[in-house]
py3Dmol code that shows the C-alpha trace and the ligand (Angstrom):
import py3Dmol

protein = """\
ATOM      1  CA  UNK A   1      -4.385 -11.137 -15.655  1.00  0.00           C
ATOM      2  CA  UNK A   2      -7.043 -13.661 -16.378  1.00  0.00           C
ATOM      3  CA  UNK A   3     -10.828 -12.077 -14.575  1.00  0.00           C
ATOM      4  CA  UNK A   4     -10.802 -15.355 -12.329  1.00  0.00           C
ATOM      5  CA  UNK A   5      -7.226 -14.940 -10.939  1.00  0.00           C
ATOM      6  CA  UNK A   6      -8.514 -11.032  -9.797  1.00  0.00           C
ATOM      7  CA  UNK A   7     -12.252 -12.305  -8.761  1.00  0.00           C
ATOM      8  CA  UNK A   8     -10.485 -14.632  -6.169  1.00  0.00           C
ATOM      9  CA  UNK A   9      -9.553 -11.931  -4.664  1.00  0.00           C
ATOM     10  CA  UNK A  10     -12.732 -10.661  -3.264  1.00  0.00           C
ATOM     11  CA  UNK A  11     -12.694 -11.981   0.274  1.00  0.00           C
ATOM     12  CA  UNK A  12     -14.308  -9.878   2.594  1.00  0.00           C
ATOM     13  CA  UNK A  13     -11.343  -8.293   4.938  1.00  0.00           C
ATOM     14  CA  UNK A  14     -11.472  -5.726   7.429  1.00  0.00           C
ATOM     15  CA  UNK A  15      -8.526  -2.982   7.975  1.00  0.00           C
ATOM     16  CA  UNK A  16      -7.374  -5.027  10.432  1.00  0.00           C
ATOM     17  CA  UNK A  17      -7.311  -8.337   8.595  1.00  0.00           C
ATOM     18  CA  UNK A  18      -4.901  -6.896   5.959  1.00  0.00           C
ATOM     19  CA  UNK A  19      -3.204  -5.590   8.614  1.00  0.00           C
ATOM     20  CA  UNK A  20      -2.390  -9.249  10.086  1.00  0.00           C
ATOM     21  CA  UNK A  21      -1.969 -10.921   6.809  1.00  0.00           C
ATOM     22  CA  UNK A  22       0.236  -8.561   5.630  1.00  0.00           C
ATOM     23  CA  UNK A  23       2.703  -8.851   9.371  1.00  0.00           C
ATOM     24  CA  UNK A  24       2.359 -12.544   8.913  1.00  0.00           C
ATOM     25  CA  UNK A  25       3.848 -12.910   5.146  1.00  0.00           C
ATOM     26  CA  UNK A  26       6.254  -9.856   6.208  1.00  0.00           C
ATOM     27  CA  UNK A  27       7.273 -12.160   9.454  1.00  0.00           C
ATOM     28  CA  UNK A  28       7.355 -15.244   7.491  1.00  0.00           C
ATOM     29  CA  UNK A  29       9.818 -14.105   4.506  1.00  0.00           C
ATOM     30  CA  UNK A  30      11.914 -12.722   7.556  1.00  0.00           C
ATOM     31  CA  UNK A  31      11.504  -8.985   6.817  1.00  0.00           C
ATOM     32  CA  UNK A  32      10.665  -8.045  10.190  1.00  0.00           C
ATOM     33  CA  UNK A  33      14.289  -8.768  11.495  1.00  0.00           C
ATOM     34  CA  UNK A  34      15.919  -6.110   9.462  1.00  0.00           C
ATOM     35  CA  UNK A  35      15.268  -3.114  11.797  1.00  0.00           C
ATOM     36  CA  UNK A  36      15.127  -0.032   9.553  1.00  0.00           C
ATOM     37  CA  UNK A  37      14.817   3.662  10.441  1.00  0.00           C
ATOM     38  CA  UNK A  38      11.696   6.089   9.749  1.00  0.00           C
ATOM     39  CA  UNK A  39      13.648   7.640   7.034  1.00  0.00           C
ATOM     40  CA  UNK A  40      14.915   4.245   5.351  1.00  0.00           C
ATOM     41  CA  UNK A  41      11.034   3.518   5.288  1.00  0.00           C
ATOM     42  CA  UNK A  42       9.913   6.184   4.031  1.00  0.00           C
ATOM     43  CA  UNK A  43      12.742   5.650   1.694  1.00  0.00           C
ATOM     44  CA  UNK A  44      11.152   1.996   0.141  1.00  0.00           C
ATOM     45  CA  UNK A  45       7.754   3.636   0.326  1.00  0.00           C
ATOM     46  CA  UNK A  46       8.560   6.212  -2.063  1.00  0.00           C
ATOM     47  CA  UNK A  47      10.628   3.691  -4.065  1.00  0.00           C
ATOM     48  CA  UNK A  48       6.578   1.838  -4.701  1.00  0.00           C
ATOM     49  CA  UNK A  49       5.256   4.863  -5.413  1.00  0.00           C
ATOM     50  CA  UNK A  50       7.929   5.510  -8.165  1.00  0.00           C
ATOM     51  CA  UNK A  51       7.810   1.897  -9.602  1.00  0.00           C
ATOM     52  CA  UNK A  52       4.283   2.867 -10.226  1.00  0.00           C
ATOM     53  CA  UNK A  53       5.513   6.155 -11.662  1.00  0.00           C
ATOM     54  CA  UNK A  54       7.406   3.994 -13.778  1.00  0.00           C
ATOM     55  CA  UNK A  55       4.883   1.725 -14.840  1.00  0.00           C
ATOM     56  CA  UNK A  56       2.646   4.669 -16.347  1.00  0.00           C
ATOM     57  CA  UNK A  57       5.240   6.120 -18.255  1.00  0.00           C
ATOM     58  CA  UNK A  58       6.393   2.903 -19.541  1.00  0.00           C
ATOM     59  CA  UNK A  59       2.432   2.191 -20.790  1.00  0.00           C
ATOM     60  CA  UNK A  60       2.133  -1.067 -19.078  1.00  0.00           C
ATOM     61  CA  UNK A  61      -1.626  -1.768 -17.853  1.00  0.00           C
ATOM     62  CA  UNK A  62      -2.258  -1.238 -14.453  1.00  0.00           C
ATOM     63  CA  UNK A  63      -2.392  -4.631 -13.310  1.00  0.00           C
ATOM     64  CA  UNK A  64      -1.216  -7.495 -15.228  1.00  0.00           C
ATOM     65  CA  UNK A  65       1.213 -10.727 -14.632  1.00  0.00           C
ATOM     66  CA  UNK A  66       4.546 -10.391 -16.051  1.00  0.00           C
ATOM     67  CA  UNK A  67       7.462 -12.876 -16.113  1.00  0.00           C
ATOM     68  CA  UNK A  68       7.045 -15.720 -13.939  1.00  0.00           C
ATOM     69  CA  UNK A  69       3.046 -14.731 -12.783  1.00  0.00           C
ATOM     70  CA  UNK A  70       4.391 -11.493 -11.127  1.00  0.00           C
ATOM     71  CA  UNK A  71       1.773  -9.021 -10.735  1.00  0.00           C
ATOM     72  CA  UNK A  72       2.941  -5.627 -12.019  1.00  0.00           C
ATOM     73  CA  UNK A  73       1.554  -2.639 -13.155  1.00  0.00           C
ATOM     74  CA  UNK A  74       0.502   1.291 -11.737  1.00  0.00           C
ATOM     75  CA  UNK A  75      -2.118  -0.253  -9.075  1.00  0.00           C
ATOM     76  CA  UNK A  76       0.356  -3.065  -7.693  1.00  0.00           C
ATOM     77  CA  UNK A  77       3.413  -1.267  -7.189  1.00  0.00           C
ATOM     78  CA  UNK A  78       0.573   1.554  -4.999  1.00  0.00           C
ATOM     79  CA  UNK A  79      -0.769  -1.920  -3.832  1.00  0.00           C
ATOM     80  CA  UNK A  80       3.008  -2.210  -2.766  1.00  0.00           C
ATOM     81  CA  UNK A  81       3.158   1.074  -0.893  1.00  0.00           C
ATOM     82  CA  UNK A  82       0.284   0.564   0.940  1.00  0.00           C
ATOM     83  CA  UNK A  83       1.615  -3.033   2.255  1.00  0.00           C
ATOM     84  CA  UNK A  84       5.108  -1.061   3.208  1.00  0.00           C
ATOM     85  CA  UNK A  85       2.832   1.339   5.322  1.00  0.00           C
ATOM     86  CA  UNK A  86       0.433  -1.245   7.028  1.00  0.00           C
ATOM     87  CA  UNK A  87       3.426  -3.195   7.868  1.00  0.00           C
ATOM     88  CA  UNK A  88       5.375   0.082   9.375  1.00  0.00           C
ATOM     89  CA  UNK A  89       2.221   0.812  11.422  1.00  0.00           C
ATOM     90  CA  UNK A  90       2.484  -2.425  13.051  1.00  0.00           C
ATOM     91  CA  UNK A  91       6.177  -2.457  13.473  1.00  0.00           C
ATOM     92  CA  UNK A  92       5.261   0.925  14.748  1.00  0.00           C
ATOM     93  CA  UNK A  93       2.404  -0.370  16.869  1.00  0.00           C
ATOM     94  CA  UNK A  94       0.478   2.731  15.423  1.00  0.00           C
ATOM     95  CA  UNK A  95      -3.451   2.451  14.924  1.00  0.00           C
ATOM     96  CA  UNK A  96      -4.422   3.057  11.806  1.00  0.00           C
ATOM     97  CA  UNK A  97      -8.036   2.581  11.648  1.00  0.00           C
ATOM     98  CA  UNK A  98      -7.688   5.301  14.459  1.00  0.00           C
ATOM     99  CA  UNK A  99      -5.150   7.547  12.598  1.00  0.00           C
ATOM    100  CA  UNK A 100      -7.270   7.448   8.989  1.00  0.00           C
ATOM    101  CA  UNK A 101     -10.442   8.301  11.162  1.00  0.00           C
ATOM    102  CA  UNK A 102      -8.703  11.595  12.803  1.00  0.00           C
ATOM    103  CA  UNK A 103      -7.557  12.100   9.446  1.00  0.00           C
ATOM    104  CA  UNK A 104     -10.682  12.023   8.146  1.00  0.00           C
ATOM    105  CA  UNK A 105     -12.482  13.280  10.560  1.00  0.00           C
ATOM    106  CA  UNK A 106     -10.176  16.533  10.153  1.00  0.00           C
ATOM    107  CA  UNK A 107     -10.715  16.803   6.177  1.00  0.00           C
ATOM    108  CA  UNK A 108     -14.573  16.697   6.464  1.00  0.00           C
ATOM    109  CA  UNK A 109     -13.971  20.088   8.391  1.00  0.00           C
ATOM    110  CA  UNK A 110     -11.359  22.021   6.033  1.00  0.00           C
ATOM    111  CA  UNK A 111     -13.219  23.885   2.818  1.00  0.00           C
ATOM    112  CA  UNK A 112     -13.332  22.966  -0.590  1.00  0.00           C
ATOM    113  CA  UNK A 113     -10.111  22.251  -2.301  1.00  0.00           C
ATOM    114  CA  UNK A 114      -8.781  23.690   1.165  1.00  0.00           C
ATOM    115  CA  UNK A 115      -9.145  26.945   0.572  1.00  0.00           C
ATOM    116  CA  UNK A 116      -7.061  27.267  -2.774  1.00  0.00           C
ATOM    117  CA  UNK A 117      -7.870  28.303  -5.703  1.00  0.00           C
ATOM    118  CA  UNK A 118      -7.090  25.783  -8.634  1.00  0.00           C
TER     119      UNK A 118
END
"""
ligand_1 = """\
1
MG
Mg 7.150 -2.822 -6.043
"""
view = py3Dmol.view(width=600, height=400)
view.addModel(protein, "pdb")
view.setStyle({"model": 0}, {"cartoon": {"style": "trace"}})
view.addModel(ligand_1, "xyz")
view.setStyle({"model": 1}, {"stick": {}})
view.zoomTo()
view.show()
């Protein structure tokens, strides 16, 4: 990938923003008619995270353009993962600005490498 095709990329966008961007190219390609179950979800979210499995193994940088300008690589396919999720938190109508702030909120109390020893 050519620096100037990744620099455009640098628009400033909240949580939120990618939240909406990401429902509107999910509504527009007609995704959000196919009603899946928690489990199917979690299914194709796992499914990313092993493309990017995948990707390591196979060597391929992390981010690149393959056949026909596709981006592919480790850090897409987790990019990919991470779209699946903000999309099923709005199909959900989950918060999760809210949801990584508990989260968070909750590791900032737990000790170092919770507890275990490493
Ligand atoms: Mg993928």
């Amino acid at each position: 990938m050519h620096s100037n095709e990744l620099n455009s990329y640098k628009q400033p966008k909240t949580l939120a923003d990618w939240q909406l961007a990401l429902w509107e190219t999910n509504v527009e390609k007609g995704w959000h008619t196919l009603k899946r179950t928690p489990l199917e979800m979690h299914a194709l979210i796992t499914t990313e995270i092993a493309e990017a499995t995948e990707a390591v193994r196979e060597g391929i940088p992390a981010i690149h353009l393959g056949d026909n300008n596709k981006p592919e690589g480790e850090a897409i396919e987790l990019a990919d993962a991470v779209i699946r999720i903000m999309n099923y938190f709005t199909e959900m109508n989950w918060d999760l600005d809210f949801c990584l702030e508990l989260k968070n909120n909750y590791n900032k109390t737990r000790e170092r490498l919770h507890g275990k020893r490493m």
